[in-house]
C-alpha positions in Angstrom: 78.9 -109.7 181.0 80.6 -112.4 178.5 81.0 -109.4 175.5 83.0 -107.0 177.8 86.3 -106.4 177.3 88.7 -109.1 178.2 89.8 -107.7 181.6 89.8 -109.8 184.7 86.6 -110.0 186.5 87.7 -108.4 189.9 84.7 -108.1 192.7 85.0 -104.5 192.4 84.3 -104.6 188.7 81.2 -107.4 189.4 79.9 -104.9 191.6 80.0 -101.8 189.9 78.6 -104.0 186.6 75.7 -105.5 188.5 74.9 -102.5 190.1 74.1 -100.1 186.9 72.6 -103.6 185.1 69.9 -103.8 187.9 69.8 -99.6 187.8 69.0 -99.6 183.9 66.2 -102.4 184.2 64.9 -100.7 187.5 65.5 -103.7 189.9 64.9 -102.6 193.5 67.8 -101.8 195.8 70.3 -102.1 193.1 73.1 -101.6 194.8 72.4 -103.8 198.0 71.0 -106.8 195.8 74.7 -106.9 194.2 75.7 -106.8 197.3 74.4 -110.0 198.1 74.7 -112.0 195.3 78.4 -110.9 195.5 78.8 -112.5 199.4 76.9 -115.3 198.0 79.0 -116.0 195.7 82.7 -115.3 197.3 81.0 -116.3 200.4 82.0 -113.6 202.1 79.9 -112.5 205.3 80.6 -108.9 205.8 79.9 -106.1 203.1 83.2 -104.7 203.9 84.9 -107.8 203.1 83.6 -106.7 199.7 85.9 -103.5 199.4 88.6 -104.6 201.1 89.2 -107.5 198.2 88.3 -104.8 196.1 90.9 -105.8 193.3 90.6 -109.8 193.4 89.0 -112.1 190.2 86.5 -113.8 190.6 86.9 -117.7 190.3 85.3 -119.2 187.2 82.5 -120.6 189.6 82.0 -117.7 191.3 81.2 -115.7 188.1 79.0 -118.6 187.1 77.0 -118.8 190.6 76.4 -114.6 190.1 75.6 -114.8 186.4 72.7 -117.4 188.0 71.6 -114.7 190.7 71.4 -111.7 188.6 69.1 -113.5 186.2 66.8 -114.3 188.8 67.1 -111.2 190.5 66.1 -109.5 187.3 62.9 -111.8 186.7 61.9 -110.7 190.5 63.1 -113.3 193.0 63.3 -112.3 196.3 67.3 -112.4 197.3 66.6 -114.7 200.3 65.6 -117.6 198.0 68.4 -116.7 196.2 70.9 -116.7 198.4 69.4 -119.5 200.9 69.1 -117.2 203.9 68.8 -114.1 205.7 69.6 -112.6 209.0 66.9 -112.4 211.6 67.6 -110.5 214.9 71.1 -112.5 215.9 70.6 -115.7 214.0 71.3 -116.5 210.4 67.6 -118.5 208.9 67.4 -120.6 206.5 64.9 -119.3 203.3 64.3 -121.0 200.3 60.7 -121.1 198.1 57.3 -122.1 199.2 57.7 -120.8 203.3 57.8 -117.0 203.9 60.7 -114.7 204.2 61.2 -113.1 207.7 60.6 -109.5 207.8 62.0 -106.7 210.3 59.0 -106.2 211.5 58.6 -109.6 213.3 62.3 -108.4 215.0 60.4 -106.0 216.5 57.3 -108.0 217.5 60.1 -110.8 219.0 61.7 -107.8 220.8 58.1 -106.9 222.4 57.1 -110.1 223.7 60.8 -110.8 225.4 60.2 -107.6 227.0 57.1 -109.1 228.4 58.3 -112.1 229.5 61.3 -110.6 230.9 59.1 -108.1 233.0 56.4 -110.7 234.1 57.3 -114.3 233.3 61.3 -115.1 233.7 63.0 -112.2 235.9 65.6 -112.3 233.1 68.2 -109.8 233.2 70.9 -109.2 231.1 74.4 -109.9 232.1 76.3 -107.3 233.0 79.8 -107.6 230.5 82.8 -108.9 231.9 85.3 -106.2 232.2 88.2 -107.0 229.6 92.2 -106.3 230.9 93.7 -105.0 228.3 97.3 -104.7 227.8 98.1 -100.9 228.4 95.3 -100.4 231.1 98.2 -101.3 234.0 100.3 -98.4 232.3 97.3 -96.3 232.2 96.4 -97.3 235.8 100.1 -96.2 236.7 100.1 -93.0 235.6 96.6 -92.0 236.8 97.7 -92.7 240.3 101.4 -91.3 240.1 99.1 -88.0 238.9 96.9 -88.2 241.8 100.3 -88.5 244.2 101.8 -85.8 242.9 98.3 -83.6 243.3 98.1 -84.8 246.8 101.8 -83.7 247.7 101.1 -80.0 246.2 98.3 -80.0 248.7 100.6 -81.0 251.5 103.2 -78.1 250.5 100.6 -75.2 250.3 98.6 -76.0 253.2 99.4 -76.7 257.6 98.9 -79.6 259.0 95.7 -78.6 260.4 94.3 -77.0 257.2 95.0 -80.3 255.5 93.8 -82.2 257.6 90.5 -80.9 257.5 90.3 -80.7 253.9 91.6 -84.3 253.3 88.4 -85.4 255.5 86.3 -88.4 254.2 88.8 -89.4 251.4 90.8 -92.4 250.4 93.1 -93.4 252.3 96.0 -94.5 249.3 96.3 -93.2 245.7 94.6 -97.1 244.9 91.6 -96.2 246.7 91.7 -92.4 244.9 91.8 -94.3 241.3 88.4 -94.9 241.8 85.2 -93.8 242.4 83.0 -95.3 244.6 80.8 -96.0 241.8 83.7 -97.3 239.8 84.8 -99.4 243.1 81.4 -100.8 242.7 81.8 -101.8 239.5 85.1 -103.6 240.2 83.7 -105.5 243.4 80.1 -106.5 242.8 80.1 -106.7 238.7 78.1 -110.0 238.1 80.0 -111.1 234.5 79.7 -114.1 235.6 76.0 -114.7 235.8 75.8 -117.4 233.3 72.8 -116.1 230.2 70.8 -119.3 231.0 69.8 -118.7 234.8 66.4 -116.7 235.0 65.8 -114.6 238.0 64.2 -116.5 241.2 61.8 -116.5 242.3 60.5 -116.0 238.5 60.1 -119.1 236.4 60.6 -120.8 232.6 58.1 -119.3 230.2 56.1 -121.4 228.2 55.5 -120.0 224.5 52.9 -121.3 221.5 53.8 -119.9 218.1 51.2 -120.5 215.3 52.4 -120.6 211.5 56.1 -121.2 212.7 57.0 -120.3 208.8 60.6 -120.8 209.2 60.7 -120.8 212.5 62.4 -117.7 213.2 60.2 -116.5 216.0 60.9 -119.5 218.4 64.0 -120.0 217.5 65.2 -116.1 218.2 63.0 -116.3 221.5 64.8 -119.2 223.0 68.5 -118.2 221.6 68.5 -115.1 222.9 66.6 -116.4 226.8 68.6 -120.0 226.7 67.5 -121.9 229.7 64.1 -119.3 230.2 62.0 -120.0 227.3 60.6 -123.2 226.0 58.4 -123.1 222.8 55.8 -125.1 220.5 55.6 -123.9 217.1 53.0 -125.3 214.3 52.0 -124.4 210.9 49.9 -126.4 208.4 52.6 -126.4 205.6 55.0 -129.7 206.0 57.8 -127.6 203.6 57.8 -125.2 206.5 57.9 -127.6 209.1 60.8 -129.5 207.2 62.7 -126.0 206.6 61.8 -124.6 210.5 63.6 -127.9 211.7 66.3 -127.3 209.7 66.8 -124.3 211.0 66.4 -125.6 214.6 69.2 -128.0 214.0 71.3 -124.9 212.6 71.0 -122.7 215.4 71.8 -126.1 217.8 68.6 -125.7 219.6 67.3 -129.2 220.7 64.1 -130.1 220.0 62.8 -130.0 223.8 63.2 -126.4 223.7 61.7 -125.6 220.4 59.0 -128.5 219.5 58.1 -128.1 216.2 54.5 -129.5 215.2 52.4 -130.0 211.9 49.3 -128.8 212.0 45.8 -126.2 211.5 46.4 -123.6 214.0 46.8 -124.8 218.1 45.6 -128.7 216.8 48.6 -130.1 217.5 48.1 -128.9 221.3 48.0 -131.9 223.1 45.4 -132.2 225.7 47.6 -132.0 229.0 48.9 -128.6 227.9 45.8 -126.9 227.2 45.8 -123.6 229.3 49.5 -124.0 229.7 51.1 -121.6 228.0 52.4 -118.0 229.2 51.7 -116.5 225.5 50.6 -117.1 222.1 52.3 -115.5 219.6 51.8 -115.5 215.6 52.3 -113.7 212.7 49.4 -114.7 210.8 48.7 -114.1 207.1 46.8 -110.8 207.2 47.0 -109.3 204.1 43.3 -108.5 202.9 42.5 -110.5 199.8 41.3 -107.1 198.0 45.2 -106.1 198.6 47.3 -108.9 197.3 47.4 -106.8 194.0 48.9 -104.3 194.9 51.3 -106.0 196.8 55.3 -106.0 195.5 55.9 -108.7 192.3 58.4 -110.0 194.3 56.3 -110.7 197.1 53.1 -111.7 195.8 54.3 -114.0 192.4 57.0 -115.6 194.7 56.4 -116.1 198.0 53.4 -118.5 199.3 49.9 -117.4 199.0 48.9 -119.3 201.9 51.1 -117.5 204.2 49.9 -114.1 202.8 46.2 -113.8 202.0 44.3 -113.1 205.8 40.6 -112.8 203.7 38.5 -110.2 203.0 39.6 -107.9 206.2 42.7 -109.7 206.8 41.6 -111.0 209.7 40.0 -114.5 208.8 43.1 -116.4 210.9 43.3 -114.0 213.6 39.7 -114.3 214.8 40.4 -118.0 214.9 43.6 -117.1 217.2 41.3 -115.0 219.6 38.9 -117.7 220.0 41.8 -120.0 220.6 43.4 -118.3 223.2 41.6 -119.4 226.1 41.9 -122.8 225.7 45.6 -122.5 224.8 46.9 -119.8 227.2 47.2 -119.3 230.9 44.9 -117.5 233.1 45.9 -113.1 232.3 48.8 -115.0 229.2 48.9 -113.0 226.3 48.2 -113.1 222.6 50.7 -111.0 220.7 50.1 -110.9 216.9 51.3 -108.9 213.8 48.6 -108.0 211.6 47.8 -105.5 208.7 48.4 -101.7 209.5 44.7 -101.4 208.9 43.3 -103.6 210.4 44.6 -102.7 214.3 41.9 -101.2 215.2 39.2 -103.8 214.4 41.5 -106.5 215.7 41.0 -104.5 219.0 37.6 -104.1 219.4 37.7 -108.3 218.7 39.1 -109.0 221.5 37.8 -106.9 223.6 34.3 -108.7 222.3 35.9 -111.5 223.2 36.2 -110.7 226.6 40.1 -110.0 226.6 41.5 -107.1 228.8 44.5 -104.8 228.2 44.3 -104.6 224.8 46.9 -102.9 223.1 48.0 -101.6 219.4 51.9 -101.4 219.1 53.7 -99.5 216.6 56.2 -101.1 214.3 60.2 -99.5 213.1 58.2 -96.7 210.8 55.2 -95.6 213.1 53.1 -97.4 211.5 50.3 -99.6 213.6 51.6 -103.2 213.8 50.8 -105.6 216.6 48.1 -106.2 219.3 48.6 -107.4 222.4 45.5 -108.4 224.3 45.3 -110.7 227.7 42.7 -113.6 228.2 40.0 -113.0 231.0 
């Protein structure tokens, strides 16, 4: 970039540079990695931000900070570690190296268990949106009735009184009431906008949640920001960087500790004895890729991110068995375990806990069809 010609460095210029730099050397996602480092840089939050500065130079830092990313993109760096985050369902986490990036297919495996505990644990329901007034509508509301006025007075002059009166039967009484439907007039009268998020449905209750290998802490975090006041959480891993970044990330989404208690620690030891057999589910994603496949597994992934929160053993399934056995001690009479886990290995994770004496066992699919998650209930 420093031999080119002496032209301003505009974003549209950075872009369209970075982007046939990482083409010719075969980087992944070329265009959507300068992307990134190009928001990282300007700070910009929005892709179209991007093109609609199209034409402005880059400050002197902002080149520099880019000039930094593209040289670690290029050696393989995953662009959450270079950028210090990523999105994760509605939140904005926290990444950097040594804990594991979110993926989309933990979005999905949150999505799954708030279904659950929305169906069977917290009644929660989503608010219904408060209808916004906007400044035209009372024009619009105007003229809708003056033309259902005017319809009603052609009826009037091509009809008797008796005619009319029979086929005005059953209908409203004042061009107000003929605005709306009565499904419309429902709308209007019983909308609920101002349920507040937090309140669960009576006579349901809080749900209780146990996440294992917390990583960044994404999972909790997403499951009580998008339930506040429903769901309360304890999340543990073994690695104190993850800890350290997962509370981090707690304090960034302003989620107190008393609803997402972070804990160091193997696995469901730092359960404390009084809430053994407390808790509505346990849910992980566990490391689960089979030793025999970390090989063949993306540079990017397996010579940056942590080994520890990758290799699940020979099957991929070393931590997982250690979850089922778990289980009972840690969950609730008929709570659930919900784990992502290796494509191939579903169907032996199954048959485990069914062996283990678990019922409604269940493979789930992830965004691509592929099998991703079992969910299996203790006895």
């Amino acid at each position: 970039m420093a031999d080119a010609v002496q032209e301003p460095w505009t974003i549209g210029r950075c872009l369209n540079w970075t982007t046939d730099y990482f083409e010719r050397l075969g980087v992944p996602q070329p265009r959507l990695s300068a992307e990134w480092l190009l928001m990282d840089a300007t700070g910009f939050d929005q892709k179209i931000q991007l093109l609609m500065k199209h034409d402005l130079p880059l400050e002197k830092d902002e080149l520099a900070r880019i000039r930094h990313g593209i040289e670690r993109r290029v050696e393989g760096e995953p662009l959450q570690y270079i950028t210090g985050d990523t999105q994760f369902r509605k939140l904005n986490i926290l990444c950097e190296p040594g804990v594991l990036i979110p993926r989309p297919e933990t979005e999905l495996l949150v999505e799954y268990v708030l279904e659950y505990l929305d169906r069977n644990v917290t009644g929660w329901v989503k608010p219904r949106p408060e209808r916004v007034s906007l400044p035209w509508n009372a024009e619009v509301e105007a003229l809708r009735q003056a033309e259902e006025a005017a319809r009603a007075a052609l009826g009037h002059a091509e009809a008797g009184d008796d005619e009319e009166a029979a086929s005005h039967e059953g209908e409203p009484a004042s061009p107000e009431d003929a605005a709306a439907s009565p499904e419309e007039r429902v709308d209007v009268d019983e909308g609920d906008a101002s349920q507040p998020e937090a309140e669960c449905g009576a006579p349901h209750r809080q749900a209780r949640v146990i996440e294992i290998g917390c990583g960044t802490g994404c999972i909790s975090l997403s499951l009580a920001a998008e339930r506040p006041g429903c769901v309360s959480c304890v999340a543990t891993d073994i690695s104190p960087a993850a800890i350290d970044l997962a509370q981090r990330n707690r304090a960034r989404c302003g989620i107190s500790p008393e609803v997402v208690d972070l804990r160091l620690g193997d696995l469901t030891g730092p359960v404390r004895p009084e809430e053994r057999a407390s808790f509505d589910v346990l849910v992980s994603n566990p490391p689960y890729i089979p030793t025999s496949v970390l090989e063949a597994i993306p540079h990017e992934v397996r010579d940056f991110e942590p080994l520890l929160a990758l290799d699940g053993g020979e099957d991929g399934l070393a931590i997982f068995r250690r979850l089922v056995s778990a289980a009972p001690y840690t969950l609730k009479q008929d709570g659930l375990l919900a784990c992502e886990l290796h494509e191939d290995a579903l169907e032996e994770a199954a048959n485990i806990c069914i062996n283990a004496g678990m019922h409604d066992v269940e493979i789930l699919q992830d965004l691509t069809g592929r099998p991703r998650y079992v969910f299996a209930h203790t006895g």
